[in-house]
N, C-alpha and C positions, 0 to 999 in steps of 0.2 A: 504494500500500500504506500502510498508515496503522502510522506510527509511534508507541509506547507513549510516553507522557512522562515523565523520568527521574521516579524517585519523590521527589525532591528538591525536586522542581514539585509536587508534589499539593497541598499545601495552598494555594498559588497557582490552581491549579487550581478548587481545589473551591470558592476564592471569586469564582471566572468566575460556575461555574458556582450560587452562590447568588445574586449580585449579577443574573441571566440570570432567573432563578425568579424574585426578589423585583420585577424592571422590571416584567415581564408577569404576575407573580399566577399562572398556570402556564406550564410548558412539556412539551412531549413530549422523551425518551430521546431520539430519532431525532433532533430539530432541536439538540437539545445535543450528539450526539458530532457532526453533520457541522461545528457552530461550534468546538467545540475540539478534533478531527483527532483521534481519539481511540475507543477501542473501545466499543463496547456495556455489555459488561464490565466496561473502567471507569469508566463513566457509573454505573453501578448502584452498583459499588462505592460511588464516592463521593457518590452518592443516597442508600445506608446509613448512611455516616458524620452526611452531613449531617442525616440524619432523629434518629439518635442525639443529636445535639448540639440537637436541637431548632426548627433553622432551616426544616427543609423536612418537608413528608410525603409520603409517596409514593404514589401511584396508578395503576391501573391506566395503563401504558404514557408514565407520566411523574412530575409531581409538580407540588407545590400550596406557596408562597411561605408559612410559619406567621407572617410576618413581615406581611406583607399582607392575611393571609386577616381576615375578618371573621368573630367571632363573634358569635350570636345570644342574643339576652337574649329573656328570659321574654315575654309579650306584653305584661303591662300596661305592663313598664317599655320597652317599645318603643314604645308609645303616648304616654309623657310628654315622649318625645325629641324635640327642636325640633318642641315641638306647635303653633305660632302657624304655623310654615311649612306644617303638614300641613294645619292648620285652611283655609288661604288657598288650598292646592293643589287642595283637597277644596269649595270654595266655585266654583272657576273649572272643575273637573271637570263638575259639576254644571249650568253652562252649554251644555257637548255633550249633556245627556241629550235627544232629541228625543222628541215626542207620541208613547206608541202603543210606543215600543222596545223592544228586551229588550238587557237588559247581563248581562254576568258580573260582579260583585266577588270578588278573589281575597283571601288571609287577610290583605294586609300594615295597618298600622295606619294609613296614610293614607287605603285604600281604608274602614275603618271609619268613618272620618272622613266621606267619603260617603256612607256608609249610614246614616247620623243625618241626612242632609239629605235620603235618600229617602222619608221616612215618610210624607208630605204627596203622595207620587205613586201616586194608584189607577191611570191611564192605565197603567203601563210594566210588565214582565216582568224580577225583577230572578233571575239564576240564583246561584247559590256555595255556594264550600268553607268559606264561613266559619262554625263556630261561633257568634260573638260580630255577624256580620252580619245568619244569621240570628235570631238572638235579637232582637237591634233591630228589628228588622221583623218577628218573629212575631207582632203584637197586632194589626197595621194595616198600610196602606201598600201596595203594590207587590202584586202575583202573585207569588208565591215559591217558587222550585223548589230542592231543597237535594239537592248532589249526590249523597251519602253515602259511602264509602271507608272506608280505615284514617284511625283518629284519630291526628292528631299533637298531642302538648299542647304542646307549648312553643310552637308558631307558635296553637295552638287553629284547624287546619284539617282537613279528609278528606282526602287523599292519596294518590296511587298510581294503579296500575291497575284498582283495585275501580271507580275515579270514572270511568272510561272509559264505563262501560255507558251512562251519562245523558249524560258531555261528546261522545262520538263522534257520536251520535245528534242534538242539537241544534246553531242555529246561530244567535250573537248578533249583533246590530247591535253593537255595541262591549263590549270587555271591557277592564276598568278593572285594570288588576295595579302590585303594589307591586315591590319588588325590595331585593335587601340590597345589593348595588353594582350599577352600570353604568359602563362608561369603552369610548373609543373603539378599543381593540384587541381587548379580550376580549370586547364585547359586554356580555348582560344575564346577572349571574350572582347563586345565591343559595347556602343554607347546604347545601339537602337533593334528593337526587337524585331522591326523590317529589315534591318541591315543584314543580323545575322541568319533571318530567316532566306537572304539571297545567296547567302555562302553556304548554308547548307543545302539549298536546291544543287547548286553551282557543284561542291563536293563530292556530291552523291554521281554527278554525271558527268565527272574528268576523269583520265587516265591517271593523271598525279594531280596533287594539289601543292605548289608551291607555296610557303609563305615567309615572306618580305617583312623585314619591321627591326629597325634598329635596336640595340641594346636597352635603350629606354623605355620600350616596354615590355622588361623582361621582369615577371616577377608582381604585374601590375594587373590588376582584375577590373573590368567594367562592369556596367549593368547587366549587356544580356549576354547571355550563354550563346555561345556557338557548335565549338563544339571539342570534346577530348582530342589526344594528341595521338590518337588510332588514325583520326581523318586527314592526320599532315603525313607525306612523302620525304621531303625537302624544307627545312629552315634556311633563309637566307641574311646574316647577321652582322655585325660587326665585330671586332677584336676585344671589345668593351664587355660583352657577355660576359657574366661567371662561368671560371672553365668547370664547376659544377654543374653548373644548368647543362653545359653541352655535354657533359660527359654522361649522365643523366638521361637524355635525347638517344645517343647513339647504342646506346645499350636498350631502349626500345626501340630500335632499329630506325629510326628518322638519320636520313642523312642530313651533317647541320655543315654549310658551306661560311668560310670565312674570308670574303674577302680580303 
């Protein structure tokens, strides 16, 4: 039978259980009350609290670290962000494009980064949600299939389930996606629950799934889930990574490229 904890404990308490949220970026209700012996009830309770004070938000059937979470800037100014590292990431990407392929580029700004070094490819079939991807490549360059969706401006992508109709139906030799964190317990996560629901359409029907994303979001959890690190092939990183995280990676067999 599970015993209430004096209320004399709560604020001890509720820094279990924020210190619990902010390790892992989320947790579910269910895995918090079986760790602190403790009701449903007053999980939630002090999930309230804690959301009031500003530490945690709450979500459906758990909650999300505000202390961790990442948030999303505008796209230019996401592009400027350690752009030598994106530049290098996006140059050795560019190395797996094989003769004849078709890829996906998703909206993030390193994957733009390789769509500036597709231009020169008439051979390959490049598909995306990107705005700003396809615009680089509207002049010239590649075969180009644009998925279309709901518009998201801040990321400048299509989105959702409208982009099903085109991503269910094809299937790439590799699809090249960015990401707002990755680390080795929550997997690959990003800001928007449309976003991640296009990389797991996208995942599910690539030959590999490349992904791109500086050292800076290693270790770093957003809001929504995307997905474990079964669904990545290929990490594409910089030298800044902990050589734990990579060593970590290749021992469940992802290959992790260092420029």
């Amino acid at each position: 039978m599970i015993q209430e904890a004096h209320p004399a404990l709560a604020p001890e308490r509720r820094d279990r259980i924020r210190n619990l949220v902010r390790e892992g970026g989320v947790a579910r209700v269910e895995d918090l009350r079986k760790n602190l012996n403790v009701s449903v009830a007053t999980i939630r309770r002090d999930l309230e609290i804690l959301e009031e004070e500003g530490k945690i938000k709450r979500v459906h059937g758990g909650a999300v670290s505000m202390e961790s979470r990442l948030e999303e800037s505008v796209f230019d100014d996401k592009t400027n962000q350690a752009s030598k590292q994106k530049k290098r990431i996006a140059e050795d990407a560019l190395q797996l494009v094989g003769q004849g392929e078709s890829v996906f580029l998703d909206g993030g700004s390193t994957t733009l980064f390789l769509a500036r070094l597709l231009k020169q490819r008439t051979d390959i079939t490049v598909v995306t949600n990107s705005v700003r991807a396809m615009e680089e490549l509207a002049d010239s360059g590649p075969r180009l299939i644009f998925t279309g969706g709901e518009f998201r401006r801040i990321s400048q992508t299509m989105v959702g389930p409208l982009s099903s109709a085109i991503l269910e139906n094809i299937r790439v030799d590799k699809a090249f996606m960015g990401t707002m964190g990755f680390c080795l317990k929550n997997g690959i996560t990003t800001t928007d629950p449309n976003e991640a629901y296009i990389k797991r359409v996208v995942a599910e029907n690539a030959g590999q799934v490349i992904l791109m994303a500086d050292s800076s979001k290693a270790e770093k959890v957003s809001f929504a889930r995307v997905s474990d690190w079964d669904q990545v092939d290929i990490l594409i990183t910089d030298n800044d990574i902990p050589k734990d995280f990579t060593k970590t990676l290749r021992k469940r067999g992802i290959k992790v490229r260092l420029p």
